[in-house]
Backbone as a ProteinNet text record, in pm:
[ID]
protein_1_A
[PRIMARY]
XXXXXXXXXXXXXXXXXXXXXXXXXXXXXXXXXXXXXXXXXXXXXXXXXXXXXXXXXXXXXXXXXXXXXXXXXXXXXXXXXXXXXXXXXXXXXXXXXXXXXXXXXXXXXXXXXXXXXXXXXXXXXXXXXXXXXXXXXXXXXXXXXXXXXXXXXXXXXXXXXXXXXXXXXXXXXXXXXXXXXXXXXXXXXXXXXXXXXXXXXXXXXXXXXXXXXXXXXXXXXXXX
[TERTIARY]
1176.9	1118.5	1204.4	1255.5	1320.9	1495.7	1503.7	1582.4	1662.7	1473.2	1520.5	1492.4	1420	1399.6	1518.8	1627.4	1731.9	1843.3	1815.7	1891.4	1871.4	1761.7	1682	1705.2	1719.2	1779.3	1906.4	1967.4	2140.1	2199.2	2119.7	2116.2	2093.2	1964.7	1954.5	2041.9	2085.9	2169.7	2310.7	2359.9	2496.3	2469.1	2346.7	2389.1	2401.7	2387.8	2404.3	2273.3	2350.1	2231.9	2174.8	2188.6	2104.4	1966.4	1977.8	1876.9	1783.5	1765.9	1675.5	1552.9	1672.2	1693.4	1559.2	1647.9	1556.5	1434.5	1385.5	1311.1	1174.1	1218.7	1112.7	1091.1	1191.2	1174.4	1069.5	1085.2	1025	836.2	863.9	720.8	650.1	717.6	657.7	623.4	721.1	735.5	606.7	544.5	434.1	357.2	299.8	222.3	170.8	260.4	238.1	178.8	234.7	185.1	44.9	-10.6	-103.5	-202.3	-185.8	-283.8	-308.9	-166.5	-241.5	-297.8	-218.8	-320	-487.6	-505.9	-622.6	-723.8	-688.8	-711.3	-759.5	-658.3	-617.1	-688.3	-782.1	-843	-915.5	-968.5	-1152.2	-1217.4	-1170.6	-1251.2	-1279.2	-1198.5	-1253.1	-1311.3	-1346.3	-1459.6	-1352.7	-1220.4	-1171.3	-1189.8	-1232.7	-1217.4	-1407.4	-1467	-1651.4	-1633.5	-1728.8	-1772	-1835.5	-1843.7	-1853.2	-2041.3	-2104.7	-2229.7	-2274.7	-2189.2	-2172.7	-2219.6	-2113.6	-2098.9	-2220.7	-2279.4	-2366.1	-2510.3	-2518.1	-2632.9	-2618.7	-2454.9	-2474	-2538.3	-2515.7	-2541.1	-2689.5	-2727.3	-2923.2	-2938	-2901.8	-2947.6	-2832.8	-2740	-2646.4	-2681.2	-2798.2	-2792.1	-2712.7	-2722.9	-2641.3	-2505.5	-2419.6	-2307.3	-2245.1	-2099.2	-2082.3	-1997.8	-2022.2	-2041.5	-1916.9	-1826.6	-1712.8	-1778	-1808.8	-1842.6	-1943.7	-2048.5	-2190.7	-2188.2	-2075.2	-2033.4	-1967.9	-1922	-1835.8	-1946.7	-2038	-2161.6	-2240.9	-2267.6	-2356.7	-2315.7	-2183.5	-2111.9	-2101.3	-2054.9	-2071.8	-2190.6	-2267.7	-2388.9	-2495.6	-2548.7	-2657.4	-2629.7	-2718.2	-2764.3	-2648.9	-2608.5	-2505.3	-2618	-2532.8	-2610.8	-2605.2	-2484.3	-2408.9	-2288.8	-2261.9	-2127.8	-2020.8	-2001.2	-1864.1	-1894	-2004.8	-1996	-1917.4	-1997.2	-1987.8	-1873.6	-1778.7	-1632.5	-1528.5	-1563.8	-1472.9	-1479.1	-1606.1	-1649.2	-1520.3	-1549.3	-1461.9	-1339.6	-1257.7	-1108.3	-1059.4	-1178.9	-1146.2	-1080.1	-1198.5	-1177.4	-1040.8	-1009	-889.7	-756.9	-734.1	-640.7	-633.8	-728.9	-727.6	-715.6	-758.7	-719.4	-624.6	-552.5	-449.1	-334.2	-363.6	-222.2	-197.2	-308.3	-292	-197.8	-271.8	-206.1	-51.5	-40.9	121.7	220.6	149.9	224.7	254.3	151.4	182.5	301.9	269.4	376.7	496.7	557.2	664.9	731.3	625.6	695.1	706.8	668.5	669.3	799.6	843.2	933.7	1085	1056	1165.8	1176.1	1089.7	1141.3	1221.9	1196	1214.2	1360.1	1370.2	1532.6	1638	1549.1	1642.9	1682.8	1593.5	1668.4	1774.6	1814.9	1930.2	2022.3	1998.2	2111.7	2166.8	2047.5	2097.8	2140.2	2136.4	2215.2	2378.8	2359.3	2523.3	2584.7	2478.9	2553.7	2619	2552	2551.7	2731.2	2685.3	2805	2921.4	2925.7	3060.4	3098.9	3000.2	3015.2	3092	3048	3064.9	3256.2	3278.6	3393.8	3478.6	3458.5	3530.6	3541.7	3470.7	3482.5	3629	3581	3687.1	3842.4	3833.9	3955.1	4049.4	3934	3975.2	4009.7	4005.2	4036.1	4176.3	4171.7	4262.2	4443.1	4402	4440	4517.9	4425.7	4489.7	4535.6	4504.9	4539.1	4525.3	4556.6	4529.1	4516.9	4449	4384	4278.6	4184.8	4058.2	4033.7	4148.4	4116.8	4017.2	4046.6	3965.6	3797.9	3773	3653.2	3592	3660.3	3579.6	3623.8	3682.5	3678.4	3562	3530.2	3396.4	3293.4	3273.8	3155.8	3128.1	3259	3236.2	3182.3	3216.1	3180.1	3041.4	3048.1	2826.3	2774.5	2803.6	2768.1	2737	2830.6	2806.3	2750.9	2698.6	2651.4	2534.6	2515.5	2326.6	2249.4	2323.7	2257.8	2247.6	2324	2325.7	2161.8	2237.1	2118.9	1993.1	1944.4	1826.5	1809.9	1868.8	1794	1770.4	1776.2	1767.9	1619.4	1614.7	1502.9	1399.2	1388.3	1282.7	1299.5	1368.7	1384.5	1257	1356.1	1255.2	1133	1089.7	907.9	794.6	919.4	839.6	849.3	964.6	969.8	863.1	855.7	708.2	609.6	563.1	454.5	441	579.8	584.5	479.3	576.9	530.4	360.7	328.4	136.3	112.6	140.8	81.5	77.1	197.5	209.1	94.5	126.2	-19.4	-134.5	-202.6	-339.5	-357.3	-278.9	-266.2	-286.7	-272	-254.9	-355.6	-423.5	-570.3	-652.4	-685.2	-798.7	-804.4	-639.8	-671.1	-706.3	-658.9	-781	-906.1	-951.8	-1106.4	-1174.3	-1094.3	-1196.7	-1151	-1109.7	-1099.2	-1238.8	-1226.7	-1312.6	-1466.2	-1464.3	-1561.2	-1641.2	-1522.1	-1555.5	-1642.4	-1546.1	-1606.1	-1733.7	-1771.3	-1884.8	-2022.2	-1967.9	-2067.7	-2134	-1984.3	-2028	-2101.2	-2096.6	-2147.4	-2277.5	-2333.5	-2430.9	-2538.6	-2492.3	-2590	-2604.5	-2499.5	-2524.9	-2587.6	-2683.5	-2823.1	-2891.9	-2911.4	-3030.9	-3007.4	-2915.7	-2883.4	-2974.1	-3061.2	-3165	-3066.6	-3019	-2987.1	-2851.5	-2828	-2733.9	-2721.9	-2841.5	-2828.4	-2792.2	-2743.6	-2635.7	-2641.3	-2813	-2870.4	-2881.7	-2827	-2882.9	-3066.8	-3159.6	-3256.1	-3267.8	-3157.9	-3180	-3256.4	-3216.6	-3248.9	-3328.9	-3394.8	-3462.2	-3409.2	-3273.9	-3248.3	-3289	-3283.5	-3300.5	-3193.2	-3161.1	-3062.5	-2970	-2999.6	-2893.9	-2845.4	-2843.4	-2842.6	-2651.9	-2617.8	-2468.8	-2434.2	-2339.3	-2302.4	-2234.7	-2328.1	-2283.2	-2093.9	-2057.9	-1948.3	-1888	-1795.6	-1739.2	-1709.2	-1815	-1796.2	-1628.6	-1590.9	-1462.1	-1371.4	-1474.9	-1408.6	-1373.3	-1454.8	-1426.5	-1265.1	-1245.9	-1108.7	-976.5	-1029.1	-919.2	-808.7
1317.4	1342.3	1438.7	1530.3	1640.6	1597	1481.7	1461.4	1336.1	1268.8	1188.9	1288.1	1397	1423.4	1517.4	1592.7	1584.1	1511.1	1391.8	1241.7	1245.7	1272.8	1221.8	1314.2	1455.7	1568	1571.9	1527.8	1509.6	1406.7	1317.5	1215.6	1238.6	1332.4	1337.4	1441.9	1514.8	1631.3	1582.1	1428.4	1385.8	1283.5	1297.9	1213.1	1312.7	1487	1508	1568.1	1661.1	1702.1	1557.2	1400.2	1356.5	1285.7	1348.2	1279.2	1368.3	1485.2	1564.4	1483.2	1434.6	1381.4	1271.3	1177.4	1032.5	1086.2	1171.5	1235.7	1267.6	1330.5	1336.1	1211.6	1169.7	971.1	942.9	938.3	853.6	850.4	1030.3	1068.9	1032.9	1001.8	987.7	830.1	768.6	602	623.8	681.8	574.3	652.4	820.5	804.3	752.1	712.9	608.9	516.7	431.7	313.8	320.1	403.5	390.2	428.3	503.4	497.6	386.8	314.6	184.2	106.2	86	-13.1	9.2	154.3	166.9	131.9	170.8	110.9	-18.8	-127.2	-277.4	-327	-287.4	-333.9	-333.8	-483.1	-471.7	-541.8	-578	-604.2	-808.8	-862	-1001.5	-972.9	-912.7	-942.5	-1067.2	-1076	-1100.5	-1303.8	-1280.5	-1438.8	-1493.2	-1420.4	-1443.5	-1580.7	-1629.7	-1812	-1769.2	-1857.2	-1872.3	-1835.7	-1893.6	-1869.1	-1734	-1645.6	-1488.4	-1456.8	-1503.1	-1394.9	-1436.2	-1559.4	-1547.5	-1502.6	-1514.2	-1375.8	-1269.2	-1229.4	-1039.4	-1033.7	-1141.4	-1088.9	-1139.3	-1188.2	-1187.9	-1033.7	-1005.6	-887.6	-819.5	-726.4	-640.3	-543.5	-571.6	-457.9	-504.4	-642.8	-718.8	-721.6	-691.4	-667.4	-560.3	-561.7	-489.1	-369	-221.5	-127.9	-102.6	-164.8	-150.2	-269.8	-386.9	-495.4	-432.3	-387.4	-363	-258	-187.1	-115.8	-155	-232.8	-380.3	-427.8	-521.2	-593.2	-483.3	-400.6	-291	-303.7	-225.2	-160.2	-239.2	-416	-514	-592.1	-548.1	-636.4	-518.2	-459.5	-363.3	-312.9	-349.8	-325.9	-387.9	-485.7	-588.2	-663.5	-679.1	-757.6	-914	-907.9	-1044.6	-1123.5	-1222.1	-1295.5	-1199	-1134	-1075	-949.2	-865.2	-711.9	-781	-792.4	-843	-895.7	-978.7	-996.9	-870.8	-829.6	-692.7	-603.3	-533.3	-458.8	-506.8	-654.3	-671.1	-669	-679.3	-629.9	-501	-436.2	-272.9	-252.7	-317.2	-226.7	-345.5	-452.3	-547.4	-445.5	-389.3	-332.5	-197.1	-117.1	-66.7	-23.6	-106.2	-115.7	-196.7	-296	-330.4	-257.3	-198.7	-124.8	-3.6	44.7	122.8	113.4	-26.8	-81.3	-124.7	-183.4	-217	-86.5	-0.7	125.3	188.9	172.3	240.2	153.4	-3.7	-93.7	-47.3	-47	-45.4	108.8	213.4	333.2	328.2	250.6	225.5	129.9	16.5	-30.5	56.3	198.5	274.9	332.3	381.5	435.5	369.7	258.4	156.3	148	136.1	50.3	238.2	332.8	430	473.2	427.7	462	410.7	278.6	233.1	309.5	339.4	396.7	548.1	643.5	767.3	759.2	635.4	571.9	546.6	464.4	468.4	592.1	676.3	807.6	894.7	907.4	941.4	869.5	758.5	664.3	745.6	752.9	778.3	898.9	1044.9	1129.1	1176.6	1076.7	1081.4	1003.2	908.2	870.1	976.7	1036.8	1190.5	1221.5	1253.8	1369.2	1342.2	1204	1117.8	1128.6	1076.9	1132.4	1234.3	1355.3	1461.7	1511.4	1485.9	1499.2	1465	1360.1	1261.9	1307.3	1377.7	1388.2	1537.1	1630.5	1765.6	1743.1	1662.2	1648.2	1738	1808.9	1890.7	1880.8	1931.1	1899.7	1877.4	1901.1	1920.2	1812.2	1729.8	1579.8	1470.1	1484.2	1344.3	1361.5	1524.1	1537.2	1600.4	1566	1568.9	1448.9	1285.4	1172.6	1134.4	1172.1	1103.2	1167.2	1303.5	1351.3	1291.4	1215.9	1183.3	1052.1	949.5	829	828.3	905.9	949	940.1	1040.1	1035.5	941.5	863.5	778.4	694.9	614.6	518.7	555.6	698.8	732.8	741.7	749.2	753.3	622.2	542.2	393.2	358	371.8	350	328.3	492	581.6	521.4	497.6	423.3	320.2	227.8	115.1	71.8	194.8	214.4	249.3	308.7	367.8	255.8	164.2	104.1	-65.6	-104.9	-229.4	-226.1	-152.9	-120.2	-133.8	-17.8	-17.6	-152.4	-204.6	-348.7	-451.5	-445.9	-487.9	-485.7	-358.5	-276.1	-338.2	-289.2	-337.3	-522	-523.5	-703.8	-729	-665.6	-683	-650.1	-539.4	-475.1	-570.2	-608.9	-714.1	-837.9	-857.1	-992.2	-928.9	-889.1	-773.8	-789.9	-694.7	-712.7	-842.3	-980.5	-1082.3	-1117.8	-1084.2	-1129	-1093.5	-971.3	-872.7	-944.4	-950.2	-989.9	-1141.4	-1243.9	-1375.2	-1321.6	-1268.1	-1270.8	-1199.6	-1125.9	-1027.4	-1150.7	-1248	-1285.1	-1474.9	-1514.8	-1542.5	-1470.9	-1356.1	-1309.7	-1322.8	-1257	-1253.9	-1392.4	-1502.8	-1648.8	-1645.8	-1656.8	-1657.3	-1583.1	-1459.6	-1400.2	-1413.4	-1453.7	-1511.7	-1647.2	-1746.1	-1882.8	-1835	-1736.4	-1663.9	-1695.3	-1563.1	-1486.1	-1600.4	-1730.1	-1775.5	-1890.7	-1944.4	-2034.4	-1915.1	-1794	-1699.7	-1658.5	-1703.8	-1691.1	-1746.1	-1667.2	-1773.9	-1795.8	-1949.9	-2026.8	-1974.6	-1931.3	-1854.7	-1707.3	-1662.5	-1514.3	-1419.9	-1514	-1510.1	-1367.8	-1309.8	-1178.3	-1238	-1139.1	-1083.6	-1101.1	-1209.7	-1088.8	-1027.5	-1027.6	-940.6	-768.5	-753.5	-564.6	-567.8	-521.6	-478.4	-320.6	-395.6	-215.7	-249.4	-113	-153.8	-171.7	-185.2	-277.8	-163.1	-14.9	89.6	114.4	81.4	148.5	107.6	209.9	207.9	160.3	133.7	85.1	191.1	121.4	289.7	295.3	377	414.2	374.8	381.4	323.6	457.7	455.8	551.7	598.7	697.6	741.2	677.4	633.2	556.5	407.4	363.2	258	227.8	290.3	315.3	368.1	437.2	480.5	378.4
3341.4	3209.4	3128.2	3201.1	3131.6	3069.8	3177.3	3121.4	3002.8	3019.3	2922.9	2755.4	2747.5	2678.7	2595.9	2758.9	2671.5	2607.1	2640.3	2588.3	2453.8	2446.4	2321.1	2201.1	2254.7	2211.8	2141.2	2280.5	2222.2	2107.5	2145.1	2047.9	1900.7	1904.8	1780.9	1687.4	1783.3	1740.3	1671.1	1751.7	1743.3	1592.2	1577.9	1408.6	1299.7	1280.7	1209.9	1171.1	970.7	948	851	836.9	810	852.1	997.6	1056	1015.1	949.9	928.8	769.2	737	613.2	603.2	740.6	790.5	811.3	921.1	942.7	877.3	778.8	673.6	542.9	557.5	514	592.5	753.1	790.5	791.4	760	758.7	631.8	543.5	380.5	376.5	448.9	483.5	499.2	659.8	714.5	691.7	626	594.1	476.4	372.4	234.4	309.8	375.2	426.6	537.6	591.9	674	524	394.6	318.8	247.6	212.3	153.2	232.3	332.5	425	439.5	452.1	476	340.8	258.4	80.8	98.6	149.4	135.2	232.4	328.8	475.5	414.7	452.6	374.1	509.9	641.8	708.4	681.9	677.1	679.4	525.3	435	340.6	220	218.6	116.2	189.2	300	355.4	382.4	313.3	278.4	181.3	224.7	159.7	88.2	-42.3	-169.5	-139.4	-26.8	20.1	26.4	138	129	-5.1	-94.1	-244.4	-301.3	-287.2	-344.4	-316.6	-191.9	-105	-164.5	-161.4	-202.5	-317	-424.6	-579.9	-543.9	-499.5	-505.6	-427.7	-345.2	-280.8	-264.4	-359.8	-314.8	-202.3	-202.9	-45.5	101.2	81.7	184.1	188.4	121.4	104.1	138	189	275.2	141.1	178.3	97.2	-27.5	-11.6	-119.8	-213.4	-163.9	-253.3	-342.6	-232.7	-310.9	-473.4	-425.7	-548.9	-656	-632.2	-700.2	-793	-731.1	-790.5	-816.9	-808	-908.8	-1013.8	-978.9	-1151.5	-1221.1	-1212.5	-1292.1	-1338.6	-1236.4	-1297	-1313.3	-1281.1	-1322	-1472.3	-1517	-1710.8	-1814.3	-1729.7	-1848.9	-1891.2	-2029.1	-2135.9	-2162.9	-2153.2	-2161.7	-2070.2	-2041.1	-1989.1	-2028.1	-2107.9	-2169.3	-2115.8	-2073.3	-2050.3	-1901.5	-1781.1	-1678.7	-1685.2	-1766.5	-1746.7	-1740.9	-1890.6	-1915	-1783.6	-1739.3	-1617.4	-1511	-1528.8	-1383.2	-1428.4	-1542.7	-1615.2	-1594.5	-1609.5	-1614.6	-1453.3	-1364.1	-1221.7	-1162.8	-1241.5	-1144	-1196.7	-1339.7	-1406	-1326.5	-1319.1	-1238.4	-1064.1	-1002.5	-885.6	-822	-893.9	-891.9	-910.4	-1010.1	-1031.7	-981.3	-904.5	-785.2	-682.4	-642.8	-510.2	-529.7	-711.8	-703.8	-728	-749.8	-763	-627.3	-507.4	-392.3	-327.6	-342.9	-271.2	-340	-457.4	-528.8	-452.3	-441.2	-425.9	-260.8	-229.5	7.1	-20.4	-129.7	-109.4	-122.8	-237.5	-271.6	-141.7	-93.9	94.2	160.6	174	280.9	240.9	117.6	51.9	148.6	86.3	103	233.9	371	496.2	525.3	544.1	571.5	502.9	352.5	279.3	340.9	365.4	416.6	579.4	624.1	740.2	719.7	570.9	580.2	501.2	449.1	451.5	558.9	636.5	795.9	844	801.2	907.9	820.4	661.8	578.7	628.1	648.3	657.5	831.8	926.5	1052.8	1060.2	972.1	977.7	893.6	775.2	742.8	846	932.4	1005.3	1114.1	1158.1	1225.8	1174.3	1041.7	968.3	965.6	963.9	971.2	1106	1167.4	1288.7	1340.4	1333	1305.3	1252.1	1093.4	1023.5	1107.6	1126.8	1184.5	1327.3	1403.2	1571.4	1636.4	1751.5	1844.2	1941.4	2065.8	2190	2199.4	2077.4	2046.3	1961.9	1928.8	1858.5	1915.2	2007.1	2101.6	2080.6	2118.6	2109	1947.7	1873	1741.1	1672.8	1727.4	1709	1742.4	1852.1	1896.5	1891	1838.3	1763.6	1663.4	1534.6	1438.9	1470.4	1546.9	1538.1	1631.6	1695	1742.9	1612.4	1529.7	1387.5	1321	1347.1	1236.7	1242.5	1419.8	1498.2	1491.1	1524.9	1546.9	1443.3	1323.6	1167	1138.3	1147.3	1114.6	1183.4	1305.6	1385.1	1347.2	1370.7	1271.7	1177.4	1068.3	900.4	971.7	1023	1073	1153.5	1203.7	1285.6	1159.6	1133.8	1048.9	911.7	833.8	759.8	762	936.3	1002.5	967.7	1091	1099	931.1	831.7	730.6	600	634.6	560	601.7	746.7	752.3	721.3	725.8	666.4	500.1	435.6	319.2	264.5	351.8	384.3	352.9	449.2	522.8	399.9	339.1	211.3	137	82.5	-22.8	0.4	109.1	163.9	172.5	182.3	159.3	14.1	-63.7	-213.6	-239	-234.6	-299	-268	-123.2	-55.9	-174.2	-186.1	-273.6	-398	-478.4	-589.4	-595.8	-516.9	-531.9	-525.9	-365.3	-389.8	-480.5	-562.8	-685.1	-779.7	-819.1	-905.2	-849.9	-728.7	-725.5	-732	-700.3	-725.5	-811	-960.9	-1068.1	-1149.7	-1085.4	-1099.2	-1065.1	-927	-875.7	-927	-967.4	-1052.8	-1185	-1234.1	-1408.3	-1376.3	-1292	-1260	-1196.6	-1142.5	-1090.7	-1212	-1320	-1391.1	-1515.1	-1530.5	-1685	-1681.3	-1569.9	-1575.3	-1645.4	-1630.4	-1693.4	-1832.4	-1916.9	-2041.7	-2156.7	-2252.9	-2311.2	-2468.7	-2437	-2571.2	-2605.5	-2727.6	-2797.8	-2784.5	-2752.2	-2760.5	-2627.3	-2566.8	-2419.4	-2356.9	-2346.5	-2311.1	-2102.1	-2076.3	-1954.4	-1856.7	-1814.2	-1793.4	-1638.8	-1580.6	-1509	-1487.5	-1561.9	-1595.4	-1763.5	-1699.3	-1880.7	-1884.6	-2040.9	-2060.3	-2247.8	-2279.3	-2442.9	-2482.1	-2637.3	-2678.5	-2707.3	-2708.2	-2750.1	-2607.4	-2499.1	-2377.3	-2390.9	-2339.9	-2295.4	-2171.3	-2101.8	-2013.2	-1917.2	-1818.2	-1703.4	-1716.2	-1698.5	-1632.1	-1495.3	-1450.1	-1367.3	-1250	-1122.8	-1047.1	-1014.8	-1015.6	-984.4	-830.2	-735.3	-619.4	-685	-748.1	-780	-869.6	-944.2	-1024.8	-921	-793.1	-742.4	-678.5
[MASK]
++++++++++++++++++++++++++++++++++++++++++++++++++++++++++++++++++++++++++++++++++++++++++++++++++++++++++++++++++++++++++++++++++++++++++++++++++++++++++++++++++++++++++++++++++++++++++++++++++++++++++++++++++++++++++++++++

């Protein structure tokens, strides 16, 4: 044990000071990415039959608790087909562009390990150079400090680059999940509520609100 751990040691010592670099890359990488993911997990809900959605909206209590907040905020004290659309505009603009903002900034990580890898490698072949360049007795062994260098950084971005292009990946597919099913949703709901429309005056009666009543606000989880 002790001594794989000074393997592991030496190793990391022989790429340099950019592994310090990777290092804290790698920590920004995955914890970005274990938060969107966790955001983007809905549990099977984005793969619910058209049957599901339409249980929840008779009884949002049945729905599982991100939805149910979903179908509140859009349907509790709308007036019309058009509140209940907009509602659901607000929170897709919004929570979309959450999620494409976290992917875009997990993809700027990802692009940048390999790169401070082949920084590593440029800086590890200087070194080689230089070595090189002055000779000595002491040449041999600061040739091959430099090219440790430059191998274990390569390496390193490489390592930490993979894993999170994946990650990247899942995200992106998650994202594309959510936004179909909120957009079937949205379908499903407007096809819900507009048998209950009387005539032209394309009123709501779900909720008896009066006609000055404002429209709730949009809880702060919901926008995040």
């Amino acid at each position: 044990m002790n001594s794989t751990w000074n393997q592991m040691l030496h190793t990391w010592e022989s790429g340099g000071w950019v592994m310090i670099a990777l290092a804290l890359l790698g920590v920004v990488l995955y914890s970005t990415a274990a938060h969107l993911l966790f955001s983007l997990y809905h549990s099977g809900i984005t793969r619910a039959s058209d049957a599901d959605v339409k249980r929840w909206l008779d009884d949002p209590k049945l729905a599982p608790e991100r939805i149910r907040e979903i179908i509140r905020y859009t349907t509790d004290e709308a007036r019309s087909i058009e509140d209940i659309a907009g509602r659901f505009k607000e929170l897709e603009s919004t929570r979309v562009t959450n999620y494409d903002r976290g992917i875009a900034f997990l993809n700027v990580v990802v692009i940048s390990a390999p790169l401070f890898g082949l920084l590593g490698t440029v800086l590890g072949m200087l070194l080689t150079f230089k070595a090189i360049g002055v000779g000595g007795s002491a040449t041999s062994d600061v040739i091959a400090k430099g090219i440790s260098e430059a191998l274990v950084a390569t390496q390193t971005g490489m390592m930490v680059a993979i894993p999170g292009l994946m990650v990247a990946s899942l995200a992106r597919r998650w994202r594309n999940e959510f936004v179909a099913f909120f957009a079937r949703l949205e379908s499903i709901t407007l096809r819900h509520f507009r048998p209950e429309l009387h005539g032209m005056t394309r009123i709501i009666t779900r909720k008896s609100v009066p006609a000055k009543a404002a429209a709730k606000p949009a809880p702060q989880a919901l926008l995040s």
